[in-house]
RODREN-375039 format. One line per field, with one value per residue: residue number from 1; residue in three letters; chain; x negated, y negated, z of N, C-alpha, C in turn. Coordinates in nm, 3 decimals. Layout:
N
k = c(NUM,...)
r = c(Ala,...)
c = c(A,...)
nu = c(X,...)
nv = c(Y,...)
nw = c(Z,...)
cau = c(X,...)
cav = c(Y,...)
caw = c(Z,...)
cu = c(X,...)
cv = c(Y,...)
cw = c(Z,...)
END
This chain:
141
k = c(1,2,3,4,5,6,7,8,9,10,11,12,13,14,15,16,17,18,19,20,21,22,23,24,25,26,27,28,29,30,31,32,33,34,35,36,37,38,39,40,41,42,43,44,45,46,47,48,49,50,51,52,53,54,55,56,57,58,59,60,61,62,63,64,65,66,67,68,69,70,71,72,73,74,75,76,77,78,79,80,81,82,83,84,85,86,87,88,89,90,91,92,93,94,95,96,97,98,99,100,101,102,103,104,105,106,107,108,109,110,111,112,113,114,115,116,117,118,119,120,121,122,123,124,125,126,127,128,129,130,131,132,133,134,135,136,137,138,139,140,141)
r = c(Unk,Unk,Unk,Unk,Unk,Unk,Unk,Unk,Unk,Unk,Unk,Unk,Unk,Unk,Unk,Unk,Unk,Unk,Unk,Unk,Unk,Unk,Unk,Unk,Unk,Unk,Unk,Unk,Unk,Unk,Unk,Unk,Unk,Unk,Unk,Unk,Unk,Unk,Unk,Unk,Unk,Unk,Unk,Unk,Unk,Unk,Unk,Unk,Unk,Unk,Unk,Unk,Unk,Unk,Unk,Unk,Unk,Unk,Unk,Unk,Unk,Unk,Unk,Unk,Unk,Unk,Unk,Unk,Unk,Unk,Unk,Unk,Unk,Unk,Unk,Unk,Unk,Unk,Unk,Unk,Unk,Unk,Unk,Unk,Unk,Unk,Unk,Unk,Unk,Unk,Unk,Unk,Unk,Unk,Unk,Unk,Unk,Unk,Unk,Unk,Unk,Unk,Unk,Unk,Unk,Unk,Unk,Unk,Unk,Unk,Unk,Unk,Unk,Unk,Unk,Unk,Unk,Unk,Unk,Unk,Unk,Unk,Unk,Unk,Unk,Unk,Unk,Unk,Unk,Unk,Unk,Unk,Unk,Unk,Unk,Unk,Unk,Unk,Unk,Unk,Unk)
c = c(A,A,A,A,A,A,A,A,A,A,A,A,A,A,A,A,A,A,A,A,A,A,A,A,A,A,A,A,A,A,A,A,A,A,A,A,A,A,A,A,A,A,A,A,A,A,A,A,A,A,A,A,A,A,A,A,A,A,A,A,A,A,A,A,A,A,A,A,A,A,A,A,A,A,A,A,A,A,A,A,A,A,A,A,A,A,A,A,A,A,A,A,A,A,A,A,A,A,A,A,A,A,A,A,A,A,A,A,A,A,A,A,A,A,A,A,A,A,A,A,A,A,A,A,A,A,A,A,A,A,A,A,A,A,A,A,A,A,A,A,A)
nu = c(0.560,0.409,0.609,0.628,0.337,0.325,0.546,0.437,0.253,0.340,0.472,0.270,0.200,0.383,0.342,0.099,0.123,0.296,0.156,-0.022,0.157,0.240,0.011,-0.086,0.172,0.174,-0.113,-0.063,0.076,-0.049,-0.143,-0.385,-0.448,-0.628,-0.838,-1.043,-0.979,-0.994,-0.824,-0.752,-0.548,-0.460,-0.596,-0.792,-0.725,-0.910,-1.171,-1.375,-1.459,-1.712,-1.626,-1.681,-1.946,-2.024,-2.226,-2.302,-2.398,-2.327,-2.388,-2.323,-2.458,-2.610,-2.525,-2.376,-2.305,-2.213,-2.003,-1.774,-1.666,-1.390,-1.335,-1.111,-1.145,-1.315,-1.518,-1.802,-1.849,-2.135,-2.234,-2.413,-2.455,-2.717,-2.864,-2.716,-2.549,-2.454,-2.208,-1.991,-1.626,-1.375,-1.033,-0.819,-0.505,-0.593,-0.825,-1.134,-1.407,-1.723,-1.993,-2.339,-2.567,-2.860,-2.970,-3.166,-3.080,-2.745,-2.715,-2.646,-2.392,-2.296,-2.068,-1.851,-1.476,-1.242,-0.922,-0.799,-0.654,-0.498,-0.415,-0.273,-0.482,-0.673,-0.886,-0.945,-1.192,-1.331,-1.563,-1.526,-1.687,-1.646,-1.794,-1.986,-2.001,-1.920,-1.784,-1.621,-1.509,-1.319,-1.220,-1.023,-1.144)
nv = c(0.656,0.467,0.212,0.273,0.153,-0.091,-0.238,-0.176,-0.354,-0.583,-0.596,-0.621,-0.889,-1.045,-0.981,-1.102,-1.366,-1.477,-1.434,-1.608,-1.826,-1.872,-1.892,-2.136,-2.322,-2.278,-2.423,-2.644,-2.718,-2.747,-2.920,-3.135,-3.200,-3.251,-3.452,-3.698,-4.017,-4.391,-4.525,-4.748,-4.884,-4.850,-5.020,-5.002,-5.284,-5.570,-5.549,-5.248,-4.998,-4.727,-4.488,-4.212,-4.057,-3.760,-3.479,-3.225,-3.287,-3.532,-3.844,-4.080,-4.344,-4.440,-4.597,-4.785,-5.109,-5.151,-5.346,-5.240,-5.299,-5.296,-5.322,-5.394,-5.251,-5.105,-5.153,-5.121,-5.282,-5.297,-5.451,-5.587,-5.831,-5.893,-5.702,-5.604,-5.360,-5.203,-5.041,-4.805,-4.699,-4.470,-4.348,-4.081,-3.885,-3.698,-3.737,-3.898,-4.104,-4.189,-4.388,-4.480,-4.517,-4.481,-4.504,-4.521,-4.467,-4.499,-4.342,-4.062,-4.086,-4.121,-3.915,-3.693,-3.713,-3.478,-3.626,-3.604,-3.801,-4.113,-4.437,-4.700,-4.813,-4.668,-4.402,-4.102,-3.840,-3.522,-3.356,-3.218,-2.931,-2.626,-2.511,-2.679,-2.905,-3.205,-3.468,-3.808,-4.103,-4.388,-4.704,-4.957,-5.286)
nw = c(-2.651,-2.752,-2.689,-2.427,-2.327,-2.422,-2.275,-2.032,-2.031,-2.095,-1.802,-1.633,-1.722,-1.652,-1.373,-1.312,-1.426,-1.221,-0.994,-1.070,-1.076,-0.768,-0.678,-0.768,-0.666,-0.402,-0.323,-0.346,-0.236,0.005,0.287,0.439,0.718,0.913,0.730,0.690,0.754,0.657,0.747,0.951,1.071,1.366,1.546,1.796,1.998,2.159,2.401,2.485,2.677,2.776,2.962,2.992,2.915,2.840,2.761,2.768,3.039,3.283,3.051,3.079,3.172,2.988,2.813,3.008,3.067,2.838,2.591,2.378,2.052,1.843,1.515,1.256,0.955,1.004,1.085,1.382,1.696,1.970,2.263,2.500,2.602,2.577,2.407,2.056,1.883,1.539,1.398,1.221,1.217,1.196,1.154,1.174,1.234,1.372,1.418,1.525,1.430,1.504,1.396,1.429,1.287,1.314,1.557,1.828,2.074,2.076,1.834,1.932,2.035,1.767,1.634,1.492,1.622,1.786,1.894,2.175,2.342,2.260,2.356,2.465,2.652,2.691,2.535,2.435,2.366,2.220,2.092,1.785,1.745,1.835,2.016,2.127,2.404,2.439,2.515,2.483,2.677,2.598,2.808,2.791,2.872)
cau = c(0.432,0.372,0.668,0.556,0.228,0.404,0.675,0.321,0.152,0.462,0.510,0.133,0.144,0.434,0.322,0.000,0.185,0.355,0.094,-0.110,0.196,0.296,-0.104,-0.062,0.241,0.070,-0.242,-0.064,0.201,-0.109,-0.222,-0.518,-0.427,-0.756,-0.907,-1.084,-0.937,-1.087,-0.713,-0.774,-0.434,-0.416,-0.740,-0.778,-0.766,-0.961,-1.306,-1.388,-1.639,-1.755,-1.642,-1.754,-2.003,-2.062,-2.306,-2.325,-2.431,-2.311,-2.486,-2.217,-2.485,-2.706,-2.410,-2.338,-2.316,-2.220,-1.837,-1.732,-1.539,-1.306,-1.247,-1.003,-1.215,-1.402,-1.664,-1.766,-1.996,-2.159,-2.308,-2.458,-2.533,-2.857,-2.826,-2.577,-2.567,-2.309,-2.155,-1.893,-1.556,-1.237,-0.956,-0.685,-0.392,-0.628,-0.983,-1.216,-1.540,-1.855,-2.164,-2.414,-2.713,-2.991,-3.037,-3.196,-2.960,-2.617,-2.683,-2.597,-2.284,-2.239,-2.011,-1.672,-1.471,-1.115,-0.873,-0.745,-0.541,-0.500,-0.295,-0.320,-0.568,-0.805,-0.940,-1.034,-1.281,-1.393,-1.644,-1.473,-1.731,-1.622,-1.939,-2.072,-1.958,-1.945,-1.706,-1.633,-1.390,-1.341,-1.127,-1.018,-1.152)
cav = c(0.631,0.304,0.156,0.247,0.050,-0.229,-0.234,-0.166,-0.464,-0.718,-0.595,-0.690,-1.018,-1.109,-0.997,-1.192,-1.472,-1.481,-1.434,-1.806,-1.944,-1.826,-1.973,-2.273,-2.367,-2.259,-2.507,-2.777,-2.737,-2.760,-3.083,-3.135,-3.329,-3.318,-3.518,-3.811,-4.112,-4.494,-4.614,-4.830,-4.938,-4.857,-5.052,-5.082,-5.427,-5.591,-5.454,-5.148,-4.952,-4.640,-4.446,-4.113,-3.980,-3.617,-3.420,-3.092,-3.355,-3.668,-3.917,-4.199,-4.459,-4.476,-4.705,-4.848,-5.240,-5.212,-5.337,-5.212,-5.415,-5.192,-5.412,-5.382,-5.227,-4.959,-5.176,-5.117,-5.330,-5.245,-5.522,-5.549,-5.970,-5.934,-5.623,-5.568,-5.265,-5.226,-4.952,-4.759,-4.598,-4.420,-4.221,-4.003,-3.849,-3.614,-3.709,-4.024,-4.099,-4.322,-4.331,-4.595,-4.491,-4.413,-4.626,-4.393,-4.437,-4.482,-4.211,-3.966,-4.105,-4.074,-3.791,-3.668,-3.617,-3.485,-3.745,-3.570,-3.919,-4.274,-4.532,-4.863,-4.850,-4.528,-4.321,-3.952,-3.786,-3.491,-3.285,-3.090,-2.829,-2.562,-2.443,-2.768,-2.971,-3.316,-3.585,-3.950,-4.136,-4.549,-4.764,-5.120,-5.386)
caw = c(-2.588,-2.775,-2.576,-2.246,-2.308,-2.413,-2.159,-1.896,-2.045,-2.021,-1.652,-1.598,-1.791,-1.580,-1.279,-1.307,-1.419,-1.116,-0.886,-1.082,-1.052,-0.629,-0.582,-0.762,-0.575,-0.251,-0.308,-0.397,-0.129,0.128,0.345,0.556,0.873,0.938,0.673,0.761,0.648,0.695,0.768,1.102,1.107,1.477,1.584,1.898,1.987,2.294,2.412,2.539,2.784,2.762,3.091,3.006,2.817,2.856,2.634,2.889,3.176,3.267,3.065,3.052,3.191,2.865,2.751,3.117,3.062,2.683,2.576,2.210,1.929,1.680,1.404,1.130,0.854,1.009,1.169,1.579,1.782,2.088,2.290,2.669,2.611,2.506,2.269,2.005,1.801,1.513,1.334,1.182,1.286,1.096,1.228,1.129,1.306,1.487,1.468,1.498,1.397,1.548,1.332,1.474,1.234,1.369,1.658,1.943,2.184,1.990,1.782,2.050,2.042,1.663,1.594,1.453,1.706,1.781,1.936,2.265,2.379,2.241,2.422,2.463,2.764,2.715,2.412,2.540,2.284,2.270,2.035,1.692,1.766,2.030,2.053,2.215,2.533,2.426,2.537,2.500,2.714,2.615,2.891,2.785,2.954)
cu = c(0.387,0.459,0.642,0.440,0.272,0.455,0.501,0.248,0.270,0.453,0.377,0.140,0.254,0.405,0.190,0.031,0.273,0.280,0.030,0.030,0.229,0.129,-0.133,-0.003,0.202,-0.050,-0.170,0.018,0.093,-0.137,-0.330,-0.488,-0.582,-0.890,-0.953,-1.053,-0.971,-0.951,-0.717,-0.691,-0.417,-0.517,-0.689,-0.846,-0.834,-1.150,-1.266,-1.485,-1.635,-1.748,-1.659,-1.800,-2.070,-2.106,-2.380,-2.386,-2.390,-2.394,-2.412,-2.380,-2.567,-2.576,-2.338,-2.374,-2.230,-2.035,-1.845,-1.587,-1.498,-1.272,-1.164,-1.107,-1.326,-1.512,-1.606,-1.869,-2.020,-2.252,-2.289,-2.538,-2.648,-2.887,-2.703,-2.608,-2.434,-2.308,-1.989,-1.760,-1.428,-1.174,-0.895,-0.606,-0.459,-0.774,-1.024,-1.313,-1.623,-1.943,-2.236,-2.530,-2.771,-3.043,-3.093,-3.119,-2.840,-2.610,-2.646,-2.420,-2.197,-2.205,-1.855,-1.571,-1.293,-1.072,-0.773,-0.584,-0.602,-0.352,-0.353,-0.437,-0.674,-0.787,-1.008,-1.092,-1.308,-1.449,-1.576,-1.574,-1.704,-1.715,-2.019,-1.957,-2.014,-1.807,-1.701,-1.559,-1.409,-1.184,-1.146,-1.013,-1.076)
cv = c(0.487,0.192,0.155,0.176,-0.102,-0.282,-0.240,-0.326,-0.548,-0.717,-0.676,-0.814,-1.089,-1.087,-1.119,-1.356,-1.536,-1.511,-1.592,-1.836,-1.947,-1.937,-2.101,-2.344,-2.417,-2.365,-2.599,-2.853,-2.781,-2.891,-3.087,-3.242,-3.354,-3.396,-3.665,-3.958,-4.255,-4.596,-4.670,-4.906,-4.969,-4.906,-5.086,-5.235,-5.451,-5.498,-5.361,-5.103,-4.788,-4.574,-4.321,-4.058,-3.822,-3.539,-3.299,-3.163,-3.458,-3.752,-4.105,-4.328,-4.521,-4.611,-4.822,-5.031,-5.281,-5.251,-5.324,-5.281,-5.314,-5.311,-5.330,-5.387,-5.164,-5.047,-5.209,-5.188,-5.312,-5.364,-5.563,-5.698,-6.029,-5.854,-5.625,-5.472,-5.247,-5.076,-4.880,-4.668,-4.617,-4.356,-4.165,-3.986,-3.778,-3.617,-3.874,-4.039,-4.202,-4.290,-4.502,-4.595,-4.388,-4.460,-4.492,-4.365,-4.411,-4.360,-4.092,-3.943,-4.135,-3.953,-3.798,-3.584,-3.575,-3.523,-3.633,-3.662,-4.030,-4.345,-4.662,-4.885,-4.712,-4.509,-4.217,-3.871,-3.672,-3.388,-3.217,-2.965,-2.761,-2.550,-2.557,-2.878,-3.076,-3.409,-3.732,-3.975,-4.327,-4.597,-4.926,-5.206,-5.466)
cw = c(-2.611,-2.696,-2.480,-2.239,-2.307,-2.311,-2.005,-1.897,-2.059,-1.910,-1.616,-1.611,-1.641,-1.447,-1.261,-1.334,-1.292,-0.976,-0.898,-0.994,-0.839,-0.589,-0.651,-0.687,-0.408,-0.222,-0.280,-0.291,0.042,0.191,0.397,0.602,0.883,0.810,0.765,0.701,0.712,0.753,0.938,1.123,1.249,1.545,1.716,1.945,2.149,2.278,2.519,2.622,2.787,2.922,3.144,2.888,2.842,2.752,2.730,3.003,3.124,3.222,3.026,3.092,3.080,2.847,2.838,3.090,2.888,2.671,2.410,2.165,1.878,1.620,1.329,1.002,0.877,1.095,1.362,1.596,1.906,2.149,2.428,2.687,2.560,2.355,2.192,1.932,1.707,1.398,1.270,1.278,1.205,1.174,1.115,1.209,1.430,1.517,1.450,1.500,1.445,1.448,1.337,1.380,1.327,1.441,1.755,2.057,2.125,1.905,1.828,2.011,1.907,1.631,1.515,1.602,1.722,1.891,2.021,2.301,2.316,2.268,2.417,2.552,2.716,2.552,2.438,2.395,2.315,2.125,1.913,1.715,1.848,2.133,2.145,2.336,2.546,2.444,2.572,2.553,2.663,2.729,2.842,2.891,2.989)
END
């Protein structure tokens, strides 16, 4: 009888031992593509224009006149000659980010969003939320 406890409580120890170690492995083995990372290796170079902005209606013209900078180091500028507005932007593999502040207009157009297409000529945006029906398109000037 004292053996079979024994022999019950090894099986346990090692099963439980087994299971840390199966979900250690498992964590550690994981990635997240979708992290957000500030690497702007692939900046697009040149200016840009904003040739659709969709936020459940067309409202591309709020932005109509403006051409956007991507620098190399996360900073964007937005400027229509007389205005300039400047802000942030990061990618990853699958998502890219605007965040203008808190300007009243630009802020609209601060979001996270996931990266449909990027080519040399366009940048098609559109919303990580399902739930909402938001899209950016940029076309190089």
């Amino acid at each position: 009888m004292i053996q079979s406890f024994k022999t019950k409580g090894i099986n346990l120890f090692l099963a439980l031992s087994l299971v840390t170690l199966f979900t250690t492995l498992q964590s550690s083995t994981c990635s997240n593509d979708d992290a957000i990372s500030s690497n702007t290796s692939g900046t697009p170079g040149g200016t840009w224009r904003v040739s659709l902005y969709w936020d459940s209606k067309d409202e591309t013209y709020k932005f109509s006149g403006y051409n956007f900078t991507f620098a190399t180091g996360g900073l964007v500028t937005a400027t229509n000659g007389s205005s300039t507005v400047t802000g942030t932007w990061s990618e990853s593999s699958s998502r890219f980010t605007l965040d203008f502040g808190a300007d009243p207009v630009f802020s609209k157009i601060s979001d996270d969003y996931l990266k449909e297409e990027k080519t040399a000529s366009s940048i098609k945006l559109k919303d990580d939320n399902p739930l909402k029906d938001e899209r950016v398109q940029f076309v190089r000037n």
